[in-house]
C-alpha positions as CSV (number, residue, x, y, z in Angstrom):
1,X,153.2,85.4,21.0
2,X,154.9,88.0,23.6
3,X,153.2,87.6,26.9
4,X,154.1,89.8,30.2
5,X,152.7,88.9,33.5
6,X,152.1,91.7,35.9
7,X,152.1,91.2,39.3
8,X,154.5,87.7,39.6
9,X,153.8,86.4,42.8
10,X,153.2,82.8,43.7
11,X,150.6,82.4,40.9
12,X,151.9,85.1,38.3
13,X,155.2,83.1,38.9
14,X,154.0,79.6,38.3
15,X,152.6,80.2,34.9
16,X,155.0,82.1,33.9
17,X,157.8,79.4,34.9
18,X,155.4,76.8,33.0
19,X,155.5,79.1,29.7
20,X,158.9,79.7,29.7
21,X,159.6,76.0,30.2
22,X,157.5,75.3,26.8
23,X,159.3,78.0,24.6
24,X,157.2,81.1,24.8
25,X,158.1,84.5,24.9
26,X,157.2,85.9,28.4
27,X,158.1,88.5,30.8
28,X,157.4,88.4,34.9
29,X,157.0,91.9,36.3
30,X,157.5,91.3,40.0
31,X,158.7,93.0,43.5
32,X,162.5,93.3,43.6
33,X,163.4,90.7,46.3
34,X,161.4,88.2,44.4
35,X,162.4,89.1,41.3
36,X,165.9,89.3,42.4
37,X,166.2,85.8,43.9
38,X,164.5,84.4,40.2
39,X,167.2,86.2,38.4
40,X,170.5,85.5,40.3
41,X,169.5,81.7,41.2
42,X,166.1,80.7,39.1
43,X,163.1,80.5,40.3
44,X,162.6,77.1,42.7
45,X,159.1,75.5,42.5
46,X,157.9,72.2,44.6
47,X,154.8,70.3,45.6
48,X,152.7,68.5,43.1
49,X,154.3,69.6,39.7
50,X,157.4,68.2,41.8
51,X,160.9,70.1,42.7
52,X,162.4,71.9,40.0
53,X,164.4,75.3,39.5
54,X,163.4,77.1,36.4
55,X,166.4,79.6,34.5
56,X,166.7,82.0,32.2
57,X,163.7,83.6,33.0
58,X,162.8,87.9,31.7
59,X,162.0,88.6,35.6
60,X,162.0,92.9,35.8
61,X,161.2,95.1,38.4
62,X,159.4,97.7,36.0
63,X,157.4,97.1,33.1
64,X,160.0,96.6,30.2
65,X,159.1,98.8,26.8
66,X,158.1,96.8,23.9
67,X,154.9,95.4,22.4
68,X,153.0,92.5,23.8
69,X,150.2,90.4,23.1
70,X,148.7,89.6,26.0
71,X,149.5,91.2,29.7
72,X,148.7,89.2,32.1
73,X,147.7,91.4,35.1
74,X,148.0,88.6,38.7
75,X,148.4,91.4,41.3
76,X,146.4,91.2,44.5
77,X,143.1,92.9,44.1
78,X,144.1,95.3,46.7
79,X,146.7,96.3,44.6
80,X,144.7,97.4,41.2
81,X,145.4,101.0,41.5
82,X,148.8,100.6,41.9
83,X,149.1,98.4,39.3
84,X,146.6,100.5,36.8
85,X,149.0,103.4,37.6
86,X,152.1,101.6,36.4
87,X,150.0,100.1,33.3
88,X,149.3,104.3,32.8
89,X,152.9,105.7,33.1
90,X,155.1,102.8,31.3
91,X,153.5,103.6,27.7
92,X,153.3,99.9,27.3
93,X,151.5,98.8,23.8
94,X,149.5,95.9,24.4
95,X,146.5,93.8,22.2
96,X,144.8,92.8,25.0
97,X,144.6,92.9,29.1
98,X,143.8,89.5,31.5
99,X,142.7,90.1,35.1
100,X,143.4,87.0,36.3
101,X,142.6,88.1,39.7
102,X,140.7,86.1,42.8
103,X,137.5,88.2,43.5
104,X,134.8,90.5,41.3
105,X,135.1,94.3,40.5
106,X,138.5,93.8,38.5
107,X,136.7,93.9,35.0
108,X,134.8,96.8,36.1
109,X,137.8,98.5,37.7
110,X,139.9,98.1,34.6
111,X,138.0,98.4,32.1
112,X,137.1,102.1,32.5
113,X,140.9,102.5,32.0
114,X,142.3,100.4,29.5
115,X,141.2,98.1,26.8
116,X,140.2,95.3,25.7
117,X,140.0,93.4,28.9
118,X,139.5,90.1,29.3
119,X,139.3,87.0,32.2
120,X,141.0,84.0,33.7
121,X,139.7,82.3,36.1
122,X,142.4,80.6,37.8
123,X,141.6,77.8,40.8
124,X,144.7,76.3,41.5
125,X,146.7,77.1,44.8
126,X,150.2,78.2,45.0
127,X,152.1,79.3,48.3
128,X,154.9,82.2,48.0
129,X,157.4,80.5,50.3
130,X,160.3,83.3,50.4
131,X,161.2,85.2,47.3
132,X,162.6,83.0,44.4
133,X,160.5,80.2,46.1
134,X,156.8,78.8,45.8
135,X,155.2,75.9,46.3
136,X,152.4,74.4,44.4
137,X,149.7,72.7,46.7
138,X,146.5,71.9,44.8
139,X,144.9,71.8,41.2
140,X,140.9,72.6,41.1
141,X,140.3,73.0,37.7
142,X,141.6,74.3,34.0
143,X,142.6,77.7,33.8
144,X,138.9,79.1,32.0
145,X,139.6,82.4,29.9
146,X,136.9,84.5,28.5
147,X,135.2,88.0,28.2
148,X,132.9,89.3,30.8
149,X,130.6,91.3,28.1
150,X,129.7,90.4,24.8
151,X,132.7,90.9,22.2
152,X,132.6,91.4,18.5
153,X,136.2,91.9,18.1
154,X,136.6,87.9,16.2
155,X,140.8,88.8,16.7
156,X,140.4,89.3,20.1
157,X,138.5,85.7,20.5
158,X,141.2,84.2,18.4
159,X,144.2,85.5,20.4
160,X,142.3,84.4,23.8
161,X,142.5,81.1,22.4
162,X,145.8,81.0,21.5
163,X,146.7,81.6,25.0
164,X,144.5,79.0,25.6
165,X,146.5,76.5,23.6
166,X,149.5,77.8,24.9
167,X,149.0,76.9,28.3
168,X,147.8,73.7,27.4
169,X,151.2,73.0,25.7
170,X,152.5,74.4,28.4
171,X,151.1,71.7,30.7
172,X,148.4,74.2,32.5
173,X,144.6,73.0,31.6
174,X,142.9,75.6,29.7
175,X,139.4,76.4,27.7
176,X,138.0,79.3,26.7
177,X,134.4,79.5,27.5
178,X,131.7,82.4,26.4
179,X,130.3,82.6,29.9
180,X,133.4,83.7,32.0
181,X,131.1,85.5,34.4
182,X,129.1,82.6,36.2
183,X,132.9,80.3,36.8
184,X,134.2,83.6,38.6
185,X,131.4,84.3,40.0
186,X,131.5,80.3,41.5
187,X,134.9,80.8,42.7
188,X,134.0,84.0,44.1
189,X,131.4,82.7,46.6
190,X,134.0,79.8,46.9
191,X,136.6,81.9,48.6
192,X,134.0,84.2,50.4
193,X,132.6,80.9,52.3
194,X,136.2,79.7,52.8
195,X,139.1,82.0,53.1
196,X,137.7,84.5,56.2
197,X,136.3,81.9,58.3
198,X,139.9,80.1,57.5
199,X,141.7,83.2,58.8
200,X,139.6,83.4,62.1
201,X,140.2,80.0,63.3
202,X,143.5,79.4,61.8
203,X,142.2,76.5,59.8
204,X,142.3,74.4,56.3
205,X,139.5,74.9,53.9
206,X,138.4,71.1,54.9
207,X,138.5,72.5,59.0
208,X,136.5,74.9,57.9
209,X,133.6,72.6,56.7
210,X,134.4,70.0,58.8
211,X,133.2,71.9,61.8
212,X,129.3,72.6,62.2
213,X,129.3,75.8,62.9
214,X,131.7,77.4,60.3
215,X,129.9,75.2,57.6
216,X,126.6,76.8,58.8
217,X,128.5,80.1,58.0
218,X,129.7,79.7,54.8
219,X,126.2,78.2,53.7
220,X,125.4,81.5,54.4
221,X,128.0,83.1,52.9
222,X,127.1,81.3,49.5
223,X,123.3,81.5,49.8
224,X,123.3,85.1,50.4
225,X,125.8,85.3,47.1
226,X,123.6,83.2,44.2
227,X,120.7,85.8,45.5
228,X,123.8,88.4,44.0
229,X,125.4,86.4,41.7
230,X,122.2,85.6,39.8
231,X,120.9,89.5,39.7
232,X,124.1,90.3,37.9
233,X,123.7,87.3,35.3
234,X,126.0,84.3,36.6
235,X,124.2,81.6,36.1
236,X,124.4,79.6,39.5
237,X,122.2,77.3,40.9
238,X,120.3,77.3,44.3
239,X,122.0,74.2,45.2
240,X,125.3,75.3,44.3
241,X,126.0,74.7,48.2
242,X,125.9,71.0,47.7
243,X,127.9,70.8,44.5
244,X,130.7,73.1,46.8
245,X,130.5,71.1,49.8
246,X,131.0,67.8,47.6
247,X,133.0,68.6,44.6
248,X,135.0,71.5,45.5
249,X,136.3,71.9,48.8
250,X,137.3,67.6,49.0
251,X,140.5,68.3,46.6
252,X,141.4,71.7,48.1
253,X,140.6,70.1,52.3
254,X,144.2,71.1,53.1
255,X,144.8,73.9,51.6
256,X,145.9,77.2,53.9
257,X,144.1,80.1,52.3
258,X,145.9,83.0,50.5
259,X,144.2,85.2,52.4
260,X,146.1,83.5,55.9
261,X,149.1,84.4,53.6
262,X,148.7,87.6,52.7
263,X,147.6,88.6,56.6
264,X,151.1,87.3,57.7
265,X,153.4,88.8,54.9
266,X,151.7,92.4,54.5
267,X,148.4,92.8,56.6
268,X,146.0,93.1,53.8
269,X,143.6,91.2,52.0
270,X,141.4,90.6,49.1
271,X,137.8,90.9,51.3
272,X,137.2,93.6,49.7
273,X,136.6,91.9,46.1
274,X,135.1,88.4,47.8
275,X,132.4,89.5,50.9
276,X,132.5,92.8,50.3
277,X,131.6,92.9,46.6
278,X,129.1,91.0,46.9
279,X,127.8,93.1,50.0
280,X,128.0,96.1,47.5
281,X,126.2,94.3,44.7
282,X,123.7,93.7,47.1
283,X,123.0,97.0,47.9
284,X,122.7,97.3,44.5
285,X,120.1,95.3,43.9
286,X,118.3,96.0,47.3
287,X,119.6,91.8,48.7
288,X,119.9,92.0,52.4
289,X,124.0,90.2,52.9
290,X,124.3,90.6,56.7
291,X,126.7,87.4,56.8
292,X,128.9,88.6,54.1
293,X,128.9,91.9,56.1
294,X,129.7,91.0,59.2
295,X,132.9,88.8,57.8
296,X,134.1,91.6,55.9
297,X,133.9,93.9,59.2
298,X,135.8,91.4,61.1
299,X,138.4,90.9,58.1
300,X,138.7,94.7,58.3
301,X,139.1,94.8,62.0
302,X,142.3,92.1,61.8
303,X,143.8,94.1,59.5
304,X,143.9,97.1,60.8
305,X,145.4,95.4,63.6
306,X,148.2,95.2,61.2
């Protein structure tokens, strides 16, 4: 199986270093200092899979030619039409497409582009330290691969799971589950609760909880999104609140967002697909999401400080 990940950053990276480590054939498509660094010196990973430097790794700049089985697409959400554009103009013969992408919308955006596309959702956090380097701070849950509409293509089901089982080998949890939609959909109202109200106090996900007010917040946050997340056919629970307060933010209490990240290093980030899609779904469906709103206005303002 020829696999090329698109978009190696601190996530893109980390699977693809895992992969490699196992034997398969993969390919990280990356920005040039990054890729760079992993090519002259290897790419150096630490934190909880330990300290390592992984060699020998296909790192490229530009989509290399050549058939592939699966392409991996990992690039910020803000950056979908630059990466659909490069997808477009390298000619590249692939059997099937992966957004494996925090947020909602990237089905819908590339699907009316290329196909098939599938899902990953992916829950476990990485930090890009300096190019060549990340570090790999917490592990919330298998990697879950699926389709987000009903699929009748058996060949495409069987490849899925063969990525499946190659991750597993490869030391990285996976399933692949029929319902991909309500799990993204869960970690989608987990990052809208958590990562803005972590970027306007300069706090930990468990800072954010921890303090009355900002949990009040992101109660909101959440409630307003299973109004959403159930009108487009996730199937989340009332009390999914409880089950986040309890289960998922505990193992993930010191975690500094992505979203903290991606403010420093380029003054953009993913709001767009996490409060703000679900403020557009909502107007879809006529939901009032005046909480979600108002943190994606305020997201919007810091960055255009930037």
């Amino acid at each position: 199986m020829r696999i090329l990940i698109f978009g190696a950053g601190a996530v893109g990276s980390s699977i693809g270093a895992k992969l490699h480590i196992s034997g398969y054939d993969v390919n990280l498509v990356g920005r040039k200092e990054h890729i760079e660094k992993i090519k002259s010196e290897g790419l150096k990973v630490k934190g909880i899979w330990g300290e390592f430097i992984v060699k020998g790794l296909n790192a490229h700049t530009e989509i290399p030619k050549g058939k592939f089985d699966i392409v991996l697409i990992t690039v910020k959400t803000f950056s979908n039409e630059e990466a659909l554009k490069a997808i477009k103009s390298s000619g590249i013969d692939a059997n099937l497409y992966i957004s494996a992408q925090n947020g909602l919308g990237n089905y819908e955006f590339f699907s009316q582009h290329i196909k098939p596309v599938g899902n990953a959702r992916v829950i476990f956090g990485v930090v890009f330290e300096n190019p060549g380097e990340i570090k790999i701070t917490v592990w919330g849950g298998p990697i879950l691969l699926g389709f987000w509409e009903p699929i009748k293509d058996k060949s495409l089901v069987d490849l899925m799971i063969r990525l499946s089982e190659a991750l597993n080998k490869s030391g990285l949890p996976s399933e692949f589950t029929e319902d991909i939609k309500t799990p993204i959909w869960q970690k989608a109202l987990y990052n809208s609760a958590l990562n803005p109200l972590s970027v306007i106090m300069n706090a930990t996900y468990g800072q954010v909880i921890e303090n009355n007010f900002s949990r009040e917040i992101a109660r909101e946050i959440i409630q307003e999104g299973i109004s959403v997340a159930q009108r487009e056919g996730a199937k989340i629970n009332n009390d999914f609140f409880e089950y986040f307060e309890k289960k998922l933010v505990p193992p993930t209490k010191d975690h500094i967002s992505s979203m903290i990240q991606d403010i420093k290093l380029r003054g953009k980030t993913e709001i767009d697909s996490m409060c703000g899609a679900i403020v557009k779904y909502g107007q879809k469906h006529k939901i009032n999401t005046k909480v979600n709103f108002t943190l994606w206005k305020i997201i919007k303002a810091i960055e255009k400080q930037f």
